[in-house]
N, C-alpha and C positions, 0 to 999 in steps of 0.2 A: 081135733078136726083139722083135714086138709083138704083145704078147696082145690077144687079143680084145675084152678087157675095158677097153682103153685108149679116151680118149672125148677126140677129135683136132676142132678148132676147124677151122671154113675158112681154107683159106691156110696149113695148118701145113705146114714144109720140114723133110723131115729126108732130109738129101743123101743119105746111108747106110744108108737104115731096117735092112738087115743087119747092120750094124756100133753098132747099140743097143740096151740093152736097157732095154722100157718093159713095164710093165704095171700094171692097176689103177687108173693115174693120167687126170688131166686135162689136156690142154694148149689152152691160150687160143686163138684165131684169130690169124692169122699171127704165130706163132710161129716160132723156126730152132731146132732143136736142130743140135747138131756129133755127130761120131763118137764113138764108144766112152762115150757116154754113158749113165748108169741112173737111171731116174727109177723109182721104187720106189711098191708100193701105198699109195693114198690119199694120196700128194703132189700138190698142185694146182699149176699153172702157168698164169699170167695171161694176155690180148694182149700181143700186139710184144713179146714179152720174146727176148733171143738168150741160149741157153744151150750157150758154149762146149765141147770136148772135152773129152775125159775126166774132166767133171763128176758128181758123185755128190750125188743129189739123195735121201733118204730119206723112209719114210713119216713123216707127221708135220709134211712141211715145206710150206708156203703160199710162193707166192712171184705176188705181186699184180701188175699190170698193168708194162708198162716196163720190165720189171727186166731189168740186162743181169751175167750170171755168168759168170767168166772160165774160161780151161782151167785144168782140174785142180781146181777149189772141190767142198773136200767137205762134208756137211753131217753130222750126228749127230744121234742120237734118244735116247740113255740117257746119260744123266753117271756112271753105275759100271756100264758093261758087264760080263758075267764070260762065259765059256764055260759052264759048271756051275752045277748048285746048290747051295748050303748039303751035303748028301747025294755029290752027285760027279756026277749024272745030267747029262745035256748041256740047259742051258736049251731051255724052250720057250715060246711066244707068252704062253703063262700064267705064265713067269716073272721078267717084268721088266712097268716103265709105260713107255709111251711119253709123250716130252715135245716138246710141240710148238714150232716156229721157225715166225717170219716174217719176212717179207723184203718191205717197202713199197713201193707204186707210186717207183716211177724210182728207184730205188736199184740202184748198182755193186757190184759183189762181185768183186775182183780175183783173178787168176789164182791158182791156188794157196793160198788164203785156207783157212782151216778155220772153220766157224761151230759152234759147242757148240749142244747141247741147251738151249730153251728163249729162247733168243733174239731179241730183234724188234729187225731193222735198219731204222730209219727212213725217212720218205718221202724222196728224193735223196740219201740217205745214201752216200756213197764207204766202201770198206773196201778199202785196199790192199793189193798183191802180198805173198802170202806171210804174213798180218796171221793171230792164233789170236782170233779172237771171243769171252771169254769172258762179257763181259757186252753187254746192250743197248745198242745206236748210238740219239743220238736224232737226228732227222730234221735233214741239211743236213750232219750230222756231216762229216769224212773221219777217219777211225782208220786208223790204223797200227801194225805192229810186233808184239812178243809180250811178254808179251800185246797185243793192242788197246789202244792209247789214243787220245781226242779229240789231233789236232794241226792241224785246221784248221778252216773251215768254207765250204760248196760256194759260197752267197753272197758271200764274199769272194775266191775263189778264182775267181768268173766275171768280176769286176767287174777283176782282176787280168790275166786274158787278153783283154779287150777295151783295156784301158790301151795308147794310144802311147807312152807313155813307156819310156827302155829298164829291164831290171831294174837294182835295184842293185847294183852290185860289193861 
């Protein structure tokens, strides 16, 4: 499904427009979304960014030019969700803050990745498969693991794949 209200860049491809659900939001000029993907009100999506299957993109979340989101990255908007209030009543729009994420030009966000609320992943920042985001990536990062931690960085790791030399044993 895509509401009316979604406001689609030239160029934008989404293989399956039936098999997602978009509304509210922005998507940059040639953009790919994949299947079964939800990009939720007032989430922004940048140019050239590819966002993978069954990715869950929340309101609140910015995700700047480049950026490529792997299958399954989910994002969050509140750091203590509840169902209820205080009282028992089922939360509503008035009962929680929303906190907003970014996600910088040309930065990775690996498969299966989880990003928390309020988060900003740097510009070319890697965040590997399976990685829980709790705190900020700063830019060139690659983080891994769970939580998240710095274990490389993308400058170093380019200049390592264009090397002739073999790796070491």
């Amino acid at each position: 499904m895509i509401t009316s209200d979604v406001q689609l860049g030239d160029g934008v491809e989404i293989r399956h427009p039936e098999l997602v659900n978009l509304y509210g939001c922005d998507i940059g000029e040639s953009t790919k979304i994949g299947t079964f993907v939800e990009i939720q009100r007032g989430a922004r999506v940048g140019r050239r960014c590819k966002i993978s299957s069954h990715a869950f993109i929340c309101s609140g979340v910015t995700i700047e030019d480049g950026v490529f989101v792997g299958h399954g990255v989910m994002f969050t908007n509140d750091p203590y969700p509840r169902a209820t209030t205080d009282r028992g009543d089922l939360q509503s729009a008035h009962d929680w803050r929303q906190i907003d994420t970014r996600i910088c030009e040309g930065a990775s966000i690996g498969s299966n990745a989880t990003i928390l609320a309020g988060i900003t992943v740097g510009a070319r920042a890697i965040v590997g498969a399976g990685a829980v985001v709790t705190r900020s990536v700063p830019p060139d990062a690659i983080v891994a693991g769970v939580p998240a931690r710095v274990v490389g960085d993308v400058r170093h790791a380019a200049s390592d794949r264009t090397s002739t030399e073999p790796p070491p044993s």
